[in-house]
C-alpha positions in Angstrom: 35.4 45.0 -171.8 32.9 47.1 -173.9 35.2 47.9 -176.3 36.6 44.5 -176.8 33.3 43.3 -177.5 32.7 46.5 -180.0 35.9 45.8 -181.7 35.1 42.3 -181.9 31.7 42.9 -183.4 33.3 45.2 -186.0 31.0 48.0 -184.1 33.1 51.8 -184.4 30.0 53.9 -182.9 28.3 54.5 -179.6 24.8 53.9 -180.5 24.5 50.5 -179.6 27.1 50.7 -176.3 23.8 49.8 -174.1 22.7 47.1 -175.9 26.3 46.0 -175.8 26.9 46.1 -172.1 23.5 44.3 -171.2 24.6 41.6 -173.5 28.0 41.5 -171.4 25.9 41.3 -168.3 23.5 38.4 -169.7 27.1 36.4 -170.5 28.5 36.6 -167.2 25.5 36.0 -165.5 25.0 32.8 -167.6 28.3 31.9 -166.6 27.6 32.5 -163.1 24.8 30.6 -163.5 26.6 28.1 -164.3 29.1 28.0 -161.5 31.8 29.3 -163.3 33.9 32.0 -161.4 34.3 35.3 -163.3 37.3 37.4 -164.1 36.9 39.7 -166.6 40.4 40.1 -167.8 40.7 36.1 -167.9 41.5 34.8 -171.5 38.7 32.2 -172.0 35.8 34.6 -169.7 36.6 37.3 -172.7 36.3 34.4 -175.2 33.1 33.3 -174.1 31.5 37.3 -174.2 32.9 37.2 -177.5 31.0 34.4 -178.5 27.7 35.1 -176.5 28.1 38.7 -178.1 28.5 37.3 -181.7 25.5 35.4 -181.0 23.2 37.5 -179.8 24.0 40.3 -182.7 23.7 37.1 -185.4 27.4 38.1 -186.6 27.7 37.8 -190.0 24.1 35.6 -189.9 25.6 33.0 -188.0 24.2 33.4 -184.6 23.4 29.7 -184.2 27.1 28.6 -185.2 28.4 31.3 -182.1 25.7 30.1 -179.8 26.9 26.5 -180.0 30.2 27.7 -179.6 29.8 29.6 -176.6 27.5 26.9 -175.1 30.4 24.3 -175.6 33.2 26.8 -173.8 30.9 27.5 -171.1 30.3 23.7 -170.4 33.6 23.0 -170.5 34.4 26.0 -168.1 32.1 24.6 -165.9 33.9 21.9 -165.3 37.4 23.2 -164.9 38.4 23.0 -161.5 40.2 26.3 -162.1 36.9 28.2 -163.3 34.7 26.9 -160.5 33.2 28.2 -157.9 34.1 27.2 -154.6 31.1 25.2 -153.6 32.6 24.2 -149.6 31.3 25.5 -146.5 33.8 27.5 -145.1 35.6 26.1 -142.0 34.5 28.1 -138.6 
């Protein structure tokens, strides 16, 4: 997924890949954090690192505009029966 998000940052060098990858790992533990089950090659999972990313390198200066953005899609995951965690005790 690294470079996804470098490609989607507009980002051609290595200097910042550990920056980049600890900001991946603060997005899907968000979305864990929120309940919502992780697959990193699912559409709207890539969608929402692409966000959080943009947000938390203030792309283009609009770092409040992508926060909201990813905020909203990670709600909404949250509540899609698809994207949820399975909460239910397992049967014995």
């Amino acid at each position: 997924m690294l470079e996804k998000i470098k490609k989607h940052l507009r980002i051609t060098h290595d200097l910042l890949n550990d920056d980049i990858e600890d900001v991946i790992e603060e997005c899907l533990h968000d979305l864990r954090r929120m309940d919502v089950r992780v697959i990193d090659t699912d559409p709207l999972i890539v969608a929402s690192v692409k966000l959080y990313a943009r947000y938390r390198f203030n792309f283009e200066n609009q770092g409040e505009r992508y926060m909201k953005a990813y905020e909203d899609l990670r709600n909404a995951l949250s509540f899609a029966i698809e994207y949820g965690v399975d909460t239910e005790p397992e049967a014995d």
